[in-house]
C-alpha positions, -999 to 999 in steps of 0.1 A, spaced: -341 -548 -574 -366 -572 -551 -341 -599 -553 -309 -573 -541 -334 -568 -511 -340 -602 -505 -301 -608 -506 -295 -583 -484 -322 -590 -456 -305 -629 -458 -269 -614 -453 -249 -628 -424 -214 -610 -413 -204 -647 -408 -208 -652 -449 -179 -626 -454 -148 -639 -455 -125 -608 -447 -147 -599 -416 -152 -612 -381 -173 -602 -354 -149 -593 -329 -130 -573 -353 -155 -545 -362 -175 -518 -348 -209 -508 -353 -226 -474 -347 -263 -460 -360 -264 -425 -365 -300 -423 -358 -319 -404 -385 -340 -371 -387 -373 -363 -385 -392 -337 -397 -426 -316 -395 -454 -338 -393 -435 -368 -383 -419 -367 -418 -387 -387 -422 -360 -362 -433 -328 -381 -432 -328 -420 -433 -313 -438 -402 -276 -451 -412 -250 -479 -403 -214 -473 -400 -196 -503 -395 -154 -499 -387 -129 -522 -391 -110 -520 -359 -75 -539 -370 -74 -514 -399 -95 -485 -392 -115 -484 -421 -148 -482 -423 -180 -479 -446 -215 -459 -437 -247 -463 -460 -276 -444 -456 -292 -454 -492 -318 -475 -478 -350 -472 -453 -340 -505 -434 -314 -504 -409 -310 -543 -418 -303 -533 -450 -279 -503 -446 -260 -525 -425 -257 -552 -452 -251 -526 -478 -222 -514 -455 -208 -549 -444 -203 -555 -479 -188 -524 -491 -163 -528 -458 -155 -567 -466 -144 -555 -501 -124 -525 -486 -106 -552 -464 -100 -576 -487 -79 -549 -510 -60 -538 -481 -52 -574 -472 -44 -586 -503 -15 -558 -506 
């Protein structure tokens, strides 16, 4: 599980081969808090593909670093499939 982490934290969008920079969109949905100062819903990443509108949003993790790898992952291998058709 550490090492996941660690993999995660080290991701680069530039080590994806089915995404570029200027081809995707990134928005944080910010998340809740509750009483006490209590986190109630995890901060999340959705990333979007702008040439095919598709898009991937992960809220698993406390990180944004690591939602957003989570995502860019999940997004590349959505991309490649599409691509590959």
């Amino acid at each position: 599980m550490e090492e996941d982490r660690v993999t995660l934290l080290k991701l680069d969008i530039n080590d994806l081969p089915n995404l570029e920079k200027k081809d995707i969109e990134v928005d944080i949905i910010p998340g809740e808090w509750g009483m006490a100062g209590v986190v109630v819903k995890r901060c999340a990443v959705k990333i979007t593909h702008i040439p095919t509108g598709l898009f991937c949003r992960c809220d698993k993790h406390r990180a944004q670093k690591l939602n957003f790898s989570q995502a860019a992952i999940e997004l590349n291998k959505l991309v490649g499939e599409r691509l590959s058709k």
